[in-house]
N, C-alpha and C positions, 0 to 999 in steps of 0.2 A: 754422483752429481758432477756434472759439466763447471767449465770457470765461466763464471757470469761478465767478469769488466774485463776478460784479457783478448785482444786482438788473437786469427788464427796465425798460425804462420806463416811464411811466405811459402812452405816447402805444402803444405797444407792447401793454400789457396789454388798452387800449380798445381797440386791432383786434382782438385775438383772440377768436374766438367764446367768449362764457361760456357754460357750461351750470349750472345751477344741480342738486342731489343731487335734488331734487325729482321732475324730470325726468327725471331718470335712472330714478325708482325705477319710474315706469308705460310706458316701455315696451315689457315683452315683455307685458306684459299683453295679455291676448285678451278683446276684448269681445265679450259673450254678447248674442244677440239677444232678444226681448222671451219668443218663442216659448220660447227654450231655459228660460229665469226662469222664465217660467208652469212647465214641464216640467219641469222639480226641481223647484217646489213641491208640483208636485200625486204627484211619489215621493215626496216626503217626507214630505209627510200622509197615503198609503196604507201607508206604513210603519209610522207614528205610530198609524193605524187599527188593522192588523193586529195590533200589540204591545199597545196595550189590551186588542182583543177576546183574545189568548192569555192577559192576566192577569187578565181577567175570567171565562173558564172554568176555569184554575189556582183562583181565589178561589173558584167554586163547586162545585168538585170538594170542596175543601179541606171547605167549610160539610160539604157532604154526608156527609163520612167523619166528621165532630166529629158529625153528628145520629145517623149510624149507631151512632158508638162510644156515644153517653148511652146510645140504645135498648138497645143490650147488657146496656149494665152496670146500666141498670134491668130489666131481664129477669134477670140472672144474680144480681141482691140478690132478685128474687121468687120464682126460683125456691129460691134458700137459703132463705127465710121457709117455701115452702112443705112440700121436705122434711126441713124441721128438727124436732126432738122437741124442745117445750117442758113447762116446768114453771109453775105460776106461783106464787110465792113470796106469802105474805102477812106473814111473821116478817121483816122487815129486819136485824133485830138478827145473827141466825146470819152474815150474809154479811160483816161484821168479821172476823168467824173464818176464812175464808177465806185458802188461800192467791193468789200473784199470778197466777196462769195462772188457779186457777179464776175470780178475776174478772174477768179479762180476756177471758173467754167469754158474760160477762151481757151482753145485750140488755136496755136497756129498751124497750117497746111502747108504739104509743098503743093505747086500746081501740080502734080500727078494726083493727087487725093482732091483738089479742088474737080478736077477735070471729071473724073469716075461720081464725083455726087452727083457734077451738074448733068451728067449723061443719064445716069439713072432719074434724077428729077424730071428729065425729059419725057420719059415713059411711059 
């Protein structure tokens, strides 16, 4: 039987192979040849490619639908202008008197919209 509580010794400790944690941490490591390195890099950068190019036609879809919706909604305020019944008021004073809905229906015009009614109302 071995000494259970005594230190080895030091002449004991020197023969024994040290390994040091260091050593220990890279060996099951697998080393990559230069080919394999090139080869995930160059996946990795077609991957990097292809995700750009899908958020650059997401981004230009997106533009597209924001250029489409203005075009609507300036279409659909021209088309209100156009079949709207105006009046045009020259007494300011009266629209005090007003209640809140009815002023809430005033449009002011520049004269370019004044002009285009009263041209169509011509016809």
């Amino acid at each position: 039987m071995g000494r259970l509580g005594r230190a080895l010794s030091t002449k004991k400790k020197l023969l024994r192979p040290h390994e040091r944690a260091s050593a220990n941490k890279n060996r099951n490591v697998s080393v990559k040849t230069h080919e394999e390195r090139k080869k995930e890099k160059r996946d990795l950068q077609a991957i990097k490619d292809l995700e750009k190019s899908l958020l650059e036609s997401g981004k230009a879809k997106r533009v597209a639908a924001a250029k489409k919706r203005a075009a609507k909604k300036a279409r659909k305020a021209e088309n209100e202008i156009k079949s709207g019944h105006y009046q045009i008021i020259k007494d300011t004073e009266k629209i005090r008197r007003w209640h809140k809905k009815a002023k809430r229906d005033l449009v002011k015009m520049s004269q370019e919209q004044m002009n285009f009614i009263s041209q169509r109302a011509g016809h």
